[in-house]
C-alpha positions in Angstrom: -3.4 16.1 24.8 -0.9 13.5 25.6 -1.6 10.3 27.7 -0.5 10.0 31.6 2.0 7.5 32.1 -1.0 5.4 34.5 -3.3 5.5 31.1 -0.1 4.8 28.6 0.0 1.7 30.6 -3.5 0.6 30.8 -4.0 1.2 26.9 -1.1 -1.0 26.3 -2.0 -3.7 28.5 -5.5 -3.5 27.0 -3.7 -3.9 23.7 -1.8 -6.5 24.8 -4.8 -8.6 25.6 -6.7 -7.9 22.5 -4.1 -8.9 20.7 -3.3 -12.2 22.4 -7.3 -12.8 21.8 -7.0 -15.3 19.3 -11.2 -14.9 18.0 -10.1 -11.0 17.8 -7.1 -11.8 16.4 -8.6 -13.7 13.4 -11.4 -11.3 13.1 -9.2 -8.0 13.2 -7.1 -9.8 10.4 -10.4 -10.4 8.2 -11.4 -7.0 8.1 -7.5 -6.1 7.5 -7.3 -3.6 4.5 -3.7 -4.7 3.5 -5.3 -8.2 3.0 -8.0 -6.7 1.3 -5.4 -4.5 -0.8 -3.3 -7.9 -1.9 -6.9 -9.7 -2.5 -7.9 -6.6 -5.7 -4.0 -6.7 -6.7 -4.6 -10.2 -7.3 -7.5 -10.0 -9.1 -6.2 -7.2 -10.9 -3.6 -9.4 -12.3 -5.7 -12.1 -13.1 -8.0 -9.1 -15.5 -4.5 -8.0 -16.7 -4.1 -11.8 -18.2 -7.8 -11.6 -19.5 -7.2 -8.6 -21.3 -3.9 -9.3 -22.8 -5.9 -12.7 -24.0 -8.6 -10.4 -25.8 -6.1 -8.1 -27.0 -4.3 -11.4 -28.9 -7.4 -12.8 -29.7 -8.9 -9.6 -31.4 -5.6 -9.4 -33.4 -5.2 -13.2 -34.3 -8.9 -12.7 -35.6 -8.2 -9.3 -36.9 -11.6 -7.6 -35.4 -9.3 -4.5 -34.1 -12.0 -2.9 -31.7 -11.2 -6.8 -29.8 -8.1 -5.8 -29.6 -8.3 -2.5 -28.5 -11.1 -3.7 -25.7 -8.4 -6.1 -25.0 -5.7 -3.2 -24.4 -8.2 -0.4 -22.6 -8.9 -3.4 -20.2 -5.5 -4.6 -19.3 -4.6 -0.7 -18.8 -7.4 0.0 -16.6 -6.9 -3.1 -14.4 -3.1 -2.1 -14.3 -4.1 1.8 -12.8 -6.6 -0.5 -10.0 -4.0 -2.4 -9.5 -1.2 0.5 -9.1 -3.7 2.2 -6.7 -4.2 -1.0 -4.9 -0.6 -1.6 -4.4 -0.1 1.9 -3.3 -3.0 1.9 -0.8 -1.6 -1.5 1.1 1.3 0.4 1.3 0.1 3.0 3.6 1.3 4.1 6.8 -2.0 4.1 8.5 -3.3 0.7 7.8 -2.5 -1.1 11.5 -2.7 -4.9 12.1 -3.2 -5.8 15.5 0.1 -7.2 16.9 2.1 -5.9 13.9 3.3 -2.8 12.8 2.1 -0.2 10.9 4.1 -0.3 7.6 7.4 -0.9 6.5 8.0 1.9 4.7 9.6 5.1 6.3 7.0 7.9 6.8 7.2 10.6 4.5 8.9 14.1 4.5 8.1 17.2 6.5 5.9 18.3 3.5 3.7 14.7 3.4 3.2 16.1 -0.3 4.0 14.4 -3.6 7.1 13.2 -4.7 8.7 16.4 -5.5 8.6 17.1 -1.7 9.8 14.1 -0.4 12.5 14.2 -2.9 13.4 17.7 -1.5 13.4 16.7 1.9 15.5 13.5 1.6 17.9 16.1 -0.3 18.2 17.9 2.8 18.6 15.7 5.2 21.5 13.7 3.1 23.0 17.7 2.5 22.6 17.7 6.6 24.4 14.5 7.1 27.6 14.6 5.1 30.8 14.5 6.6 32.0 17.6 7.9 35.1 17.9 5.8 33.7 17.7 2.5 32.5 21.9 2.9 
């Protein structure tokens, strides 16, 4: 059920003053998952380095299941990261006084890539010039 126009402009002038609420502000952007998001990517990389470290060292020393720790490490921190990325990049994670992502929402289907493929298909099929038929 859609909002009056008298409570479209109360909720945004309620918005409005949260956001300008500097101790919200700074506590809203605490508990921010995108902050959270680029916090694990970080540390992510930093396991990425640690593991491509053991993965030399276990073949400098020549101990190979070093080296293979080494690489089952760096490739599981690389998937955390990946996911981590990918999660930041959401459409629903809001920031107050920002905007929601910068991506462009996703196709009709909301599916994998196979659909949003698909649909931006159509839509460039949809928008070519006319006399090009």
């Amino acid at each position: 059920m859609p909002l009056s126009e008298h409570e479209q402009r109360l909720f945004e002038q309620i918005e409005r003053s949260l956001a300008e609420d500097p101790k919200f502000a700074s506590a809203v952007r605490a508990s921010d998952p995108r902050f959270h998001a680029r916090r694990r990517v970080l540390v992510a990389a930093g396991v990425v380095v640690a593991g491509l470290a053991l993965l030399i060292y276990g073949a400098v020393i020549k101990i190979p299941p070093v080296a293979v720790a080494g690489f089952v490490v760096m490739l599981a921190s690389l998937g955390y990261a990946v996911q981590s990325h990918r999660r930041s990049q959401s459409p629903d994670l809001h920031v107050v006084g920002g905007t929601t992502s910068r991506r462009r929402p996703r196709g009709r289907s909301g599916g994998g890539r196979r659909g949003s493929f698909l649909d931006r298909m159509e839509d460039r099929w949809r928008q070519r010039p006319e006399g090009h038929r």
